[in-house]
C-alpha positions as CSV (number, residue, x, y, z in Angstrom):
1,X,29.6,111.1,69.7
2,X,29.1,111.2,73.5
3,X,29.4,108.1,75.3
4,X,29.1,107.2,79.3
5,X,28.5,104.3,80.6
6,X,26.8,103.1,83.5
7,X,28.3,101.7,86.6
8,X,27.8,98.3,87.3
9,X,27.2,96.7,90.9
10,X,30.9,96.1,91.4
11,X,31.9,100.2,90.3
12,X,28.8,101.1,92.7
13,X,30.9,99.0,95.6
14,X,33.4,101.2,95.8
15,X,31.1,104.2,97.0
16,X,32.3,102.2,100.5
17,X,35.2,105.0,100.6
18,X,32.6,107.7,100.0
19,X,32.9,110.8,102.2
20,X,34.7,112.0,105.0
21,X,37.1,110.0,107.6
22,X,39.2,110.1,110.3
23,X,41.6,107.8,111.4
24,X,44.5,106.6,114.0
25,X,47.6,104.8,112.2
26,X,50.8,103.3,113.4
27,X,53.7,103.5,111.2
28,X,56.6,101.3,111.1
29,X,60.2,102.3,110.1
30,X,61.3,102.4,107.0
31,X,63.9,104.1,104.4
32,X,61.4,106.7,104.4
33,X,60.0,107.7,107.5
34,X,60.5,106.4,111.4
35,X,58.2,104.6,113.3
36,X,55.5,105.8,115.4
37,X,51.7,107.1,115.7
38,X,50.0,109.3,112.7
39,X,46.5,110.6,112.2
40,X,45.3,110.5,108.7
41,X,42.1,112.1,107.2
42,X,40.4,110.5,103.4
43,X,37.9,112.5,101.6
44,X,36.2,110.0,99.5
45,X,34.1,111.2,95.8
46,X,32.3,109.5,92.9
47,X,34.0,110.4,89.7
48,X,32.0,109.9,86.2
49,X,28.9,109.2,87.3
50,X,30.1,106.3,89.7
51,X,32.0,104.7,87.3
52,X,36.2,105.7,89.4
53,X,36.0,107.4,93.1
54,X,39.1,109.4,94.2
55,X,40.3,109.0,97.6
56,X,42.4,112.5,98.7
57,X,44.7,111.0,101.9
58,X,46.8,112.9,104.3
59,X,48.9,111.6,107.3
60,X,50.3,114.0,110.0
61,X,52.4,113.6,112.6
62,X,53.7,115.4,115.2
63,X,51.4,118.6,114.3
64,X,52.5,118.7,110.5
65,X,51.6,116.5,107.0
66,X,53.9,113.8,107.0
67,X,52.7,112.3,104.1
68,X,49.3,112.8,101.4
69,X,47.9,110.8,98.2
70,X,45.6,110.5,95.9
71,X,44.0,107.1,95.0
72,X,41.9,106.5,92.0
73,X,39.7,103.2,92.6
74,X,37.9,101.6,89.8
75,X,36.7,98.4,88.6
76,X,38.2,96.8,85.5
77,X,35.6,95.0,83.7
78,X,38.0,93.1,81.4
79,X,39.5,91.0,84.1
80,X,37.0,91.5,86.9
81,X,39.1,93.0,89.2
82,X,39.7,96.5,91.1
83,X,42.1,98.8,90.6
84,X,43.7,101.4,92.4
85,X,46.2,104.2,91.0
86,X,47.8,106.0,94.0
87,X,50.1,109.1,93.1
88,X,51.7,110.1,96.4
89,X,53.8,112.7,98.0
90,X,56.7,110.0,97.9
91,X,56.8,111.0,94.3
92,X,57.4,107.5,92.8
93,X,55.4,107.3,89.1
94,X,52.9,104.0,89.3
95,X,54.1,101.8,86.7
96,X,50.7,99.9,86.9
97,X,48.3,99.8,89.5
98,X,47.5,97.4,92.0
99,X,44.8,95.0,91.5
100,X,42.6,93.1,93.7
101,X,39.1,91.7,94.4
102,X,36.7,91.8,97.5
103,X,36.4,89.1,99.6
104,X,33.1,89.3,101.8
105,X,34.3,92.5,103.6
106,X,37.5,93.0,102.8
107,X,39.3,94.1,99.4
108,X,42.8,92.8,98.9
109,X,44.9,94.5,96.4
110,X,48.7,93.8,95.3
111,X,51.0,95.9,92.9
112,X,54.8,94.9,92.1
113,X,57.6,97.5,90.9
114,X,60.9,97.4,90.9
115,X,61.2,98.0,94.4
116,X,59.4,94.8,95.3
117,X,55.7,94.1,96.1
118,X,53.1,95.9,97.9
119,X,49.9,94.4,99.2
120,X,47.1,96.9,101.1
121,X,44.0,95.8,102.7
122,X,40.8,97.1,103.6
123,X,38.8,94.9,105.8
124,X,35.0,96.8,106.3
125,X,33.9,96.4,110.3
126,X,30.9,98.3,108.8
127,X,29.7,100.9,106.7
128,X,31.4,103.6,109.2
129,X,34.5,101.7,110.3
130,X,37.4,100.0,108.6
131,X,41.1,98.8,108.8
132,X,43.5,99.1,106.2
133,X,47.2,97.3,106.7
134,X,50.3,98.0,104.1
135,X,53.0,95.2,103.7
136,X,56.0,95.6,101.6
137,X,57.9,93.0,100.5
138,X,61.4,94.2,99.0
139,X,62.6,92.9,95.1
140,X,63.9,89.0,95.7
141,X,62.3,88.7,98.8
142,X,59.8,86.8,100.2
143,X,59.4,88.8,103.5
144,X,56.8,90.7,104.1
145,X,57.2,93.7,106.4
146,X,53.8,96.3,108.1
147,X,54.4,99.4,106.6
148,X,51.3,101.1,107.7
149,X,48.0,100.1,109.7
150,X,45.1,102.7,111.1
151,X,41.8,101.8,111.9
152,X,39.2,104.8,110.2
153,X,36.0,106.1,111.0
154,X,33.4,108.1,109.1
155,X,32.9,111.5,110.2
156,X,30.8,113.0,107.3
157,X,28.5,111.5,104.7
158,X,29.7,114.1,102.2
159,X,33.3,114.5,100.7
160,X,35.4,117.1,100.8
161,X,38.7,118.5,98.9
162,X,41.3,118.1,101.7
163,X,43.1,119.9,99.6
């Protein structure tokens, strides 16, 4: 029995990361990496007929990849929020993924592991410009701390494999 369904307005929301785009970050210091500048290119693609859209991410620095990912955003109907899976070159396994909602322009979502909480942001200027902000906040506390920040503009209509 074949079965597909149909993507509601809310899946059809997400084609907002559609396509190509280019993007200056800053990075702040972390266990992980040091503070500084970063470039960062998405490729943006409708999976299943609209219903997920994978978001292919790569950071470089300095001339070479510093860091890439791969974000699956859908929408949950069950609770009536987004999702978004994100398997990274940081290797760390998603034990759930985050979850969120839009607000006008902007779509808020938060995850929790073990290592502590993570909210990102994407706050829409338009349909060819946005701003995205990581926080951390580390397991028992109530601090929140920039991980990363870039501002991105479209530079294609069409996706592309960055891989």
């Amino acid at each position: 029995m074949a079965f597909q369904s149909t993507p509601s307005a809310a899946h059809i929301r997400l084609n907002a990361f559609s396509g190509v785009w280019e993007g200056e970050e800053r990075v702040a210091g972390s266990a992980w990496t040091t503070e500084g500048k970063a470039n960062a290119r998405l490729s943006g693609e409708a999976l299943f007929g609209g219903l997920f859209l994978e978001q292919c991410y790569r950071q470089t620095r300095d001339g070479a990849v510093s860091f890439e990912a791969r974000n699956v955003f859908g929408f949950d109907a069950s609770d009536q929020t987004y999702k978004l899976y994100q398997f990274d070159s940081a290797g760390f396994a998603p034990p759930s993924p985050a979850s969120g909602e839009w607000n006008g322009k902007e779509l808020v979502l938060m995850k929790a592991s073990p290592r502590g909480r993570q909210r990102t942001t994407f706050t829409f200027e338009n349909e060819d410009c946005y701003r995205m902000g990581v926080s951390f906040s580390p397991a028992g506390s109530d601090t929140w701390q920039e991980v990363v920040s870039g501002i991105y503009r479209r530079s294609s209509p069409t996706s592309s494999n960055l891989s």
